[in-house]
C-alpha positions as CSV (number, residue, x, y, z in Angstrom):
1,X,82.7,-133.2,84.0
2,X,84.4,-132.6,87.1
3,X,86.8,-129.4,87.4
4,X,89.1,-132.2,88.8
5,X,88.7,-134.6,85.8
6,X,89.0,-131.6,83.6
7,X,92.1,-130.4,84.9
8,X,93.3,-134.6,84.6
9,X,92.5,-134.2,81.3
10,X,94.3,-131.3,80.2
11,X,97.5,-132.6,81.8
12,X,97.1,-135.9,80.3
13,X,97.0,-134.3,76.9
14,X,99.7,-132.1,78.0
15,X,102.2,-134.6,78.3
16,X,101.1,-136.5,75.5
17,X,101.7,-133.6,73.3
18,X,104.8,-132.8,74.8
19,X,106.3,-136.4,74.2
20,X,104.9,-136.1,70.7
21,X,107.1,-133.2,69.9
22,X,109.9,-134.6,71.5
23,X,109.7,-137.4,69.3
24,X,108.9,-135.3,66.3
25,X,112.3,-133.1,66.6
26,X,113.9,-136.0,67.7
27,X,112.9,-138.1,64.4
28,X,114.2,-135.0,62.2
29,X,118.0,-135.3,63.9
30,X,117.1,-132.1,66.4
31,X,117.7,-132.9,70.4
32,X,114.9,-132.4,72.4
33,X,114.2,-132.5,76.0
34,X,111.5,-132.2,78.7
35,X,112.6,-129.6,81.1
36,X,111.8,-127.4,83.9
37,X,109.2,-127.7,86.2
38,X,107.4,-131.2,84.0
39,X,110.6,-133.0,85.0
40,X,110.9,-131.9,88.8
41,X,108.0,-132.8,89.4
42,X,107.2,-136.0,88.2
43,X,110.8,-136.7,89.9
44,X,108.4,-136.3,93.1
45,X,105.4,-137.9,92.0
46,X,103.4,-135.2,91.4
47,X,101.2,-133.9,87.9
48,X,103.2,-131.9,86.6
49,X,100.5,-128.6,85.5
50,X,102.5,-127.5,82.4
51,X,105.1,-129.2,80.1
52,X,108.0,-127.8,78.7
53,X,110.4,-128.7,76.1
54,X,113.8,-127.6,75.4
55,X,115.4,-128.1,71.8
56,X,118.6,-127.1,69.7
57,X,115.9,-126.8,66.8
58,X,115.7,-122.9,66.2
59,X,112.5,-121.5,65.9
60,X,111.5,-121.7,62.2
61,X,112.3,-125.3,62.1
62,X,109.8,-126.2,65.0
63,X,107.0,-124.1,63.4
64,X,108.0,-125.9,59.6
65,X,107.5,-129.0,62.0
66,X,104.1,-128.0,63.8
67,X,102.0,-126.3,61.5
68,X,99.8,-123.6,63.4
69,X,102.6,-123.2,65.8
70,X,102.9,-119.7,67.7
71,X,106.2,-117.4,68.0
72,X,105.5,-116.4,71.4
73,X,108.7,-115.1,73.0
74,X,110.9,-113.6,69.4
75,X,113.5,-112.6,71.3
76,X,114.0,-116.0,73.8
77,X,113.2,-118.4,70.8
78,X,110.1,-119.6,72.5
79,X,107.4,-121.5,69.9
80,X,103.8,-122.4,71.4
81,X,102.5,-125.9,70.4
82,X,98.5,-126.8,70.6
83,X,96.9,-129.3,70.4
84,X,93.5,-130.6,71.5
85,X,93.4,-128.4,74.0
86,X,96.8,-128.7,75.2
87,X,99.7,-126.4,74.8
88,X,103.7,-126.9,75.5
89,X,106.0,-124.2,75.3
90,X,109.2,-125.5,73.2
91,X,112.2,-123.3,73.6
92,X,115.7,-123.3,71.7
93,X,119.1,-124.2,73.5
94,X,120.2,-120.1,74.8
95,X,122.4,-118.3,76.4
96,X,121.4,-115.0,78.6
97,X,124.0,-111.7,78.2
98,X,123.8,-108.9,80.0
99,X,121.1,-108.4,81.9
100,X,120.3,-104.7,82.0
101,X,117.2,-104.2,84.3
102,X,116.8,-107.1,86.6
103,X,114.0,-109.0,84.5
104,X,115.3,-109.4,80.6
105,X,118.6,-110.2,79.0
106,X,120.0,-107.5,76.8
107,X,121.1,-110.6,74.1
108,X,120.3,-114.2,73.9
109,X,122.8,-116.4,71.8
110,X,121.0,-119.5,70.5
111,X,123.1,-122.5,71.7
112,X,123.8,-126.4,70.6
113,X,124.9,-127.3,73.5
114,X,122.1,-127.7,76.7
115,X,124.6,-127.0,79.1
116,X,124.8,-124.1,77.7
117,X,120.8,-123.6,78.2
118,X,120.3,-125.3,81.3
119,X,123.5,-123.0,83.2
120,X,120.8,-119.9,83.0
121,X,117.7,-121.4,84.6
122,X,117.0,-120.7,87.8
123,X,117.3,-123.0,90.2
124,X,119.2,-126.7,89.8
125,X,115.6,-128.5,90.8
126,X,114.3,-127.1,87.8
127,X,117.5,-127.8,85.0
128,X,116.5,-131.4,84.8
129,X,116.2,-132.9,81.5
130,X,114.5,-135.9,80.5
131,X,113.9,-138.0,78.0
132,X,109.9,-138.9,78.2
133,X,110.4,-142.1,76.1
134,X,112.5,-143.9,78.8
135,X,112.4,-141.6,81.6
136,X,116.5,-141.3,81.5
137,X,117.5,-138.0,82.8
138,X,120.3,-135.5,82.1
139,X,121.6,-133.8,85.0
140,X,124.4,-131.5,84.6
141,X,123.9,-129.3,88.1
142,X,123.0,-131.5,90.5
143,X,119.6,-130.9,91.0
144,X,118.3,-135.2,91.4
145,X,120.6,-135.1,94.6
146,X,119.0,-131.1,95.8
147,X,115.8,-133.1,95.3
148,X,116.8,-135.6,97.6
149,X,118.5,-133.5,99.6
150,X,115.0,-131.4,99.9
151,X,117.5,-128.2,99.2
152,X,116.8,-124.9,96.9
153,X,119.9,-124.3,95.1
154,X,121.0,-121.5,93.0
155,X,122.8,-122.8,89.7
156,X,126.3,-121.4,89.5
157,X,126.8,-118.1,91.6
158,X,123.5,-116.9,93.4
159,X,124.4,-113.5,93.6
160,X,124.8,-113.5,89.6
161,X,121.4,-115.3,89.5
162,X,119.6,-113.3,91.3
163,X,120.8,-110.1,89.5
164,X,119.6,-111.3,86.1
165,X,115.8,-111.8,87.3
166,X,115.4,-110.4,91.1
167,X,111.8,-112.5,90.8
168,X,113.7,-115.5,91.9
169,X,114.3,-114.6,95.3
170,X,110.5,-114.8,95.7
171,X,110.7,-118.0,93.5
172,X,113.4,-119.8,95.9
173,X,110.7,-118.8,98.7
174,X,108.1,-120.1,96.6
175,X,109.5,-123.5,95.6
176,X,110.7,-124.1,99.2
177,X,107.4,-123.5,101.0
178,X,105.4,-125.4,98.5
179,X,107.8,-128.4,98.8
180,X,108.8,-128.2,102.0
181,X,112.6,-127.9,101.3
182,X,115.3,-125.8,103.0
183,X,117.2,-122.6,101.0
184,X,120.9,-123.6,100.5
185,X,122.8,-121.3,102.7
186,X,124.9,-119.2,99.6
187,X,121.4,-119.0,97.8
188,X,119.3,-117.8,101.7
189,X,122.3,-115.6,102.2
190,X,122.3,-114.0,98.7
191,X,118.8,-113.5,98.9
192,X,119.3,-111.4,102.7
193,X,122.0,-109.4,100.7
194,X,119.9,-108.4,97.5
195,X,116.6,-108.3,99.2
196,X,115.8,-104.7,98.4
197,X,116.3,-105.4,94.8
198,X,112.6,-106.9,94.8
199,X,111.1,-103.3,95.0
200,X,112.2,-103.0,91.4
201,X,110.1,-105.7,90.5
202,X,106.5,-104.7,89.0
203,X,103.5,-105.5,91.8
204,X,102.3,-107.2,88.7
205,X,104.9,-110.3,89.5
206,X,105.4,-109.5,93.4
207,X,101.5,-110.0,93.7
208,X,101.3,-113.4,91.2
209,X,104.3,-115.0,93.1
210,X,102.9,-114.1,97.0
211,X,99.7,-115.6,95.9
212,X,100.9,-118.6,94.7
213,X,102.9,-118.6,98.2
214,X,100.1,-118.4,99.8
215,X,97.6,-121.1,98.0
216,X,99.9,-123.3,97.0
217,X,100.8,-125.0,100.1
218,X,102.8,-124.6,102.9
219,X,101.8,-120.9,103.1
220,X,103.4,-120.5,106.5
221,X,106.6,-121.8,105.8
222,X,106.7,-119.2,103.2
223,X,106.2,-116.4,105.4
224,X,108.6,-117.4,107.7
225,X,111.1,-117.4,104.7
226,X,109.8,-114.2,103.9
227,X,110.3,-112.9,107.4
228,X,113.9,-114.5,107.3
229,X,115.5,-113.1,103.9
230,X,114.7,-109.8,105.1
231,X,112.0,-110.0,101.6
232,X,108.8,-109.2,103.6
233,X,110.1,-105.8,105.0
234,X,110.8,-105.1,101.3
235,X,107.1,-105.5,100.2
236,X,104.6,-105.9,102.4
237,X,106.1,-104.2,106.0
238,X,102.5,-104.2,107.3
239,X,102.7,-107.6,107.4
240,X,106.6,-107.4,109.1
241,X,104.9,-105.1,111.9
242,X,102.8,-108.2,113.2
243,X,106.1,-109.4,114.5
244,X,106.1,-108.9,118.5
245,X,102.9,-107.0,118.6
246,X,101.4,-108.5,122.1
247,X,97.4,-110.2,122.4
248,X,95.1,-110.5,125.4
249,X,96.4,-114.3,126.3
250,X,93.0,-114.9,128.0
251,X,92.0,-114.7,123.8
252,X,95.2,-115.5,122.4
253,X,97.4,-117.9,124.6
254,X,99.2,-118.9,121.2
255,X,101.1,-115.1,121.7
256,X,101.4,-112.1,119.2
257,X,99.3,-111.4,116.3
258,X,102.7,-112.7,113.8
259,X,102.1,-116.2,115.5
260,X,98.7,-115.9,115.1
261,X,98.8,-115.1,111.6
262,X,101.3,-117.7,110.9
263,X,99.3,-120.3,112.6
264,X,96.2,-119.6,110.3
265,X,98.4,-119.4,107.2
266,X,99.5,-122.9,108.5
267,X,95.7,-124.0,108.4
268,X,95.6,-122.9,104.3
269,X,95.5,-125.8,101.9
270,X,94.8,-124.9,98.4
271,X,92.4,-122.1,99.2
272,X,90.7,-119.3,96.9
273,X,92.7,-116.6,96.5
274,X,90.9,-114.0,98.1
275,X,90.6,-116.2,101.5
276,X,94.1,-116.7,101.9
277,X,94.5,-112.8,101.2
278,X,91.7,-112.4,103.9
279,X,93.9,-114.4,106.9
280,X,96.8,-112.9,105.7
281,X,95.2,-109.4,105.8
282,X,92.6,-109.6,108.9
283,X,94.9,-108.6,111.7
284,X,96.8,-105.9,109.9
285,X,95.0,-103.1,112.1
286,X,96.1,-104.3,114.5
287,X,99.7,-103.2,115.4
288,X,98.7,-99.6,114.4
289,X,95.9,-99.3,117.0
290,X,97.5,-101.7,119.8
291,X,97.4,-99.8,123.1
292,X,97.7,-100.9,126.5
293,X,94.8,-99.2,129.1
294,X,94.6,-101.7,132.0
295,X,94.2,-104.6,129.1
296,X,95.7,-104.8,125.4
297,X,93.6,-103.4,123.2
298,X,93.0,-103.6,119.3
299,X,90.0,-100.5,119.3
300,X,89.3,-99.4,115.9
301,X,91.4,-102.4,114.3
302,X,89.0,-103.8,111.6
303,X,88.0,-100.5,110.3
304,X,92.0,-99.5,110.2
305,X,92.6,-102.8,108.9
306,X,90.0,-102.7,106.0
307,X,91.7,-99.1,105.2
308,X,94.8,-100.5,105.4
309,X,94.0,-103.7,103.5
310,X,92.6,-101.6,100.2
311,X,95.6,-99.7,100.1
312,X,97.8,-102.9,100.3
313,X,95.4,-104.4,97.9
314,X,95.6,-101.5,94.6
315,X,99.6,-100.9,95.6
316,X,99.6,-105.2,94.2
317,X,97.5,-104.0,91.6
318,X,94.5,-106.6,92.5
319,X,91.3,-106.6,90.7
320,X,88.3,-104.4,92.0
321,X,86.5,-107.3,92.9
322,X,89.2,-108.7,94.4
323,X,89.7,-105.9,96.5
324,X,86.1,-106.0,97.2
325,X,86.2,-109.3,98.7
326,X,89.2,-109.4,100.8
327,X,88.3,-106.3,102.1
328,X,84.9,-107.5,103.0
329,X,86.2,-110.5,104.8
330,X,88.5,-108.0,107.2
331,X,85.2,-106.0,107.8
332,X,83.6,-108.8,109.1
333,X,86.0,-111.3,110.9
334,X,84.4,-110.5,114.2
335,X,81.2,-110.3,113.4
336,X,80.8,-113.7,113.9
337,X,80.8,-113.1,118.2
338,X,77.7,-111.6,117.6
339,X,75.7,-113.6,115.8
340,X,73.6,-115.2,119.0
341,X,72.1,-111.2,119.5
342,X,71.3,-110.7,116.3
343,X,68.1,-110.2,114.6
344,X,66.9,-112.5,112.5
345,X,66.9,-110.4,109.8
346,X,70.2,-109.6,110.4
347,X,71.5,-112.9,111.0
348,X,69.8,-113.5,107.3
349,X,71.7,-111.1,105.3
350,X,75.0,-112.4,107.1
351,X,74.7,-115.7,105.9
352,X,73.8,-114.6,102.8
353,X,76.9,-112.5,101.9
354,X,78.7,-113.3,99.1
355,X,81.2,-115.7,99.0
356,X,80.1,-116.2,103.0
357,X,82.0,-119.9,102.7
358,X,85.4,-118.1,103.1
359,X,84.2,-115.8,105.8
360,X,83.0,-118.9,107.4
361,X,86.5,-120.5,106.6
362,X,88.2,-117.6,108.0
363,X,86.1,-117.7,111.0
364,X,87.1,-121.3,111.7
365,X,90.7,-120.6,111.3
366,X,91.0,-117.8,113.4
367,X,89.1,-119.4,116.4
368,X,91.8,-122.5,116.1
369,X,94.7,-119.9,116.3
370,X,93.6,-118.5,119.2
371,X,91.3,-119.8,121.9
372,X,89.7,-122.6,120.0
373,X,86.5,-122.0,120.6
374,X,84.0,-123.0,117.8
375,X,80.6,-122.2,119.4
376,X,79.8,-119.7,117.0
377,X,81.6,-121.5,114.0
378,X,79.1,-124.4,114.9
379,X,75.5,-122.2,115.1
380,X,76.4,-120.9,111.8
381,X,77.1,-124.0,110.0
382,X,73.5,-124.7,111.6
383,X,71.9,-121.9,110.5
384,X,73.2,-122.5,107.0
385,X,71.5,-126.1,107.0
386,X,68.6,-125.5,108.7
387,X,68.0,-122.2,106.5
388,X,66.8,-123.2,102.4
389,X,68.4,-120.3,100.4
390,X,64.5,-118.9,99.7
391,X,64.4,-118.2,103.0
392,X,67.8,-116.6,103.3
393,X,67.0,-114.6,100.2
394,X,63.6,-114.8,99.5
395,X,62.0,-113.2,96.3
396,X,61.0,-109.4,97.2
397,X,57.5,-108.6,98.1
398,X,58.1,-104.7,97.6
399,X,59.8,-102.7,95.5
400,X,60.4,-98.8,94.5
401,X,57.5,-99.3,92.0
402,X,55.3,-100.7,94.7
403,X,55.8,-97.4,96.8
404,X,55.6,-95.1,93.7
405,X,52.6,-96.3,93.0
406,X,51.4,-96.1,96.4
407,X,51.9,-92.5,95.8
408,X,55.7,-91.8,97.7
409,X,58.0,-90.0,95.9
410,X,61.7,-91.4,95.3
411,X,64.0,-89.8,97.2
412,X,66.5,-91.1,100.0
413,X,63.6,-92.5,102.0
414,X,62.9,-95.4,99.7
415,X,66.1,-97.5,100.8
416,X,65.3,-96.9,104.3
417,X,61.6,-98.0,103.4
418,X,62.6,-101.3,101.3
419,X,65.0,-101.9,103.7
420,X,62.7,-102.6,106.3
421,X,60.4,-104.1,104.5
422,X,62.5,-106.5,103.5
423,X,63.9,-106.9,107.3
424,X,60.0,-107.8,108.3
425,X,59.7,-110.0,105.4
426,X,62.9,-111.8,106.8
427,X,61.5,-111.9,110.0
428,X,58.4,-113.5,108.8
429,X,56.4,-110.1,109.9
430,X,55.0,-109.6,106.4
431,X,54.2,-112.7,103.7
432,X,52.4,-110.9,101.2
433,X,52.3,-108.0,98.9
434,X,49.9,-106.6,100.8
435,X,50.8,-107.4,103.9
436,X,54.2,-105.6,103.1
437,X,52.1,-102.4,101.7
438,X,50.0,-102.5,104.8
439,X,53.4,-102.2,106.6
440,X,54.5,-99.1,104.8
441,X,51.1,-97.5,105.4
442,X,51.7,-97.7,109.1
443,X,55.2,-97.4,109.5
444,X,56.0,-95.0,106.9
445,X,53.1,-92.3,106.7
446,X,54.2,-88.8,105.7
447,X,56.6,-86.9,106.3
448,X,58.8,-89.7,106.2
449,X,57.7,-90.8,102.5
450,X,56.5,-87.9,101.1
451,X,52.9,-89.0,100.4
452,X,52.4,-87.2,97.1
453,X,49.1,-88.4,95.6
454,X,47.0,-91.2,97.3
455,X,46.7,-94.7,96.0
């Protein structure tokens, strides 16, 4: 099955689940309610990825009701329903006290009321109740005319918001960027005030909400919010000293490296998340090494940028391989100039890098933010179809064992040997195993690899 299918699966059986439990609770004299994100977004025609339902049923009850059931949240009343594969979170009616450190309420009161529950979410877009029977929905905050408004709305006062979870200032970034709204002036102008507040926050959560911001669509938009609130000089001001930072317009007509950046965040659609790490990242050597000797020039920018990217990379807490990745597509963004005067077996081991798709992608985005030249973009995509994978990375003729047999003895010399056997073997030089060991004989004799017994 497709990973597209599977996914229409799951959030078929999602909803069905969460329409079984409200009926369930319902039946037993309990209210119950879809809420959240479910309801917002089938308001704008789009699958919803997760269901949630909202109940004055406390916890116990809705485990008595759904055998198997899992208290996942003691202290916020919040009960974990599978099913076939599916899960919805159901949550008890609350109220949120005293929030002590930016993140989690000192007390939560269980409530009967769900004006009660819904006046401590986050945002009036996603305080929406619904019934999933008839589709009737209860709107105490506004949020069906923010919808239709296209606004981002703060429920209540934004300020108070914002100091009970300072995440939400990245959300309000989030939600508008990925639907294309506008930030309600009070809520944009709360955000600006309490920007700084966001440092508190663990990179953990800064890391998971910037990457959704960034692969979840309208990626650009969100920066510019970012850039706006005053947020991105809070967490990531390598990214804030793009801003004015002057390019060669012969190369980059479309200005300085900010715009540039912006324009290939504006090219993401639903990328992997290393590749839109990558085009965020790439140019981030740059304003540190910009210098002005009868050009502009960027000398030593990828190799500052690579440095610059790992230590961006482990402050967000990302994963080694991660790390590994993005930092691999900064290393070689402009390789790609070069690959006409390349080798062939050079050109081989390019192509064959891991994950080269997104290096590819970033190559293509970067060429059509800037001088829109795709001659290089092209011979690769060429090389790719023209190349089987055999010959990219064909089996190896030669090994360690090959040469230790041969009578070398291990030491630094073998990678430089099997390297360039392997380079002649990608140029077609050698086919066999012995035309590879004829190879070494000639190339190789002692000193260089330490002929310790004949063959």
């Amino acid at each position: 099955m497709a990973a597209g299918d599977l996914d229409k699966m799951k959030h078929t059986l999602a909803a069905e689940l969460a329409c079984r439990i409200v009926t369930t609770l319902r039946s037993r004299g309990y209210q119950a309610w879809l809420v959240g994100g479910c309801v917002r977004d089938r308001l704008l025609s789009i699958e919803p990825k997760d269901y949630d339902v909202t109940t004055d049923a406390r916890p116990d009850a809705v485990q008595d009701l759904f055998p198997g059931a899992k208290l996942v949240g003691a202290h916020f009343g919040v009960v974990l329903v599978a099913s076939a594969g599916a899960e919805v979170a159901v949550a008890t009616f609350r109220s949120d006290h005293a929030y002590m450190d930016g993140r989690h309420p000192g007390e939560v009161v269980y409530q009967s009321d769900p004006r009660e529950d819904v006046a401590r979410r986050d945002f009036t877009i996603n305080a929406l109740l619904m019934d999933p029977a008839s589709g009737h929905v209860d709107d105490f905050v506004g949020g069906q005319q923010d919808l239709a408004d296209g606004l981002i709305r703060a429920i209540g006062d934004p300020d108070t918001r914002f100091a009970e979870d300072h995440l939400r200032m990245l959300r309000a970034v989030r939600f508008a960027a990925r639907f294309g709204f506008a930030i309600e002036s009070e809520t944009m102008a709360a955000i600006a005030r309490r920007r700084a507040a966001i440092r508190s926050i663990s990179a953990e959560r800064i890391r998971d909400e910037l990457t959704r911001i960034l692969t979840e669509g309208g990626a650009r938009r969100g920066f510019e919010l970012l850039g706006q609130t005053g947020l991105l000089d809070e967490i990531l001001p390598e990214i804030a000293a793009m801003k004015g930072v002057a390019q060669p317009p012969e190369f980059h007509p479309e200005g300085d490296v900010w715009m540039h950046t912006l324009l290939m965040l504006e090219g993401l659609r639903t990328p992997p998340s290393t590749l839109a790490w990558g085009v965020l990242l790439h140019d981030v050597g740059k304003p540190p090494t910009f210098r002005v000797q009868e050009r502009i020039r960027f000398d030593g920018h990828v190799e500052a940028g690579v440095e610059m990217a790992g230590r961006i990379l482990a402050r967000l807490r990302f994963s080694c391989d991660e790390i590994a990745q993005i930092e691999s597509l900064v290393a070689n963004h402009l390789r790609f100039k070069d690959l006409h005067h390349m080798r062939e077996s050079k050109l081989k081991r390019f192509l064959r890098m891991d994950r080269f798709d997104e290096h590819l992608e970033l190559h293509r985005l970067d060429c059509l933010s800037s001088h829109r030249n795709l001659a290089n973009y092209d011979f690769a995509v060429r090389k790719l179809a023209e190349t089987p994978p055999e010959t990219l990375k064909p089996a190896r003729l030669f090994t360690g064992h090959n040469l230790i047999r041969m009578g070398y003895q291990p030491g630094p010399a073998f990678a430089r040997i099997l390297a360039a056997v392997e380079d002649a073997q990608l140029e077609s030089v050698v086919r066999t195993a012995e035309e590879a060991r004829d190879f070494v004989r000639e190339r190789f004799s002692p000193p260089e690899g330490l002929l310790i017994r004949p063959e």
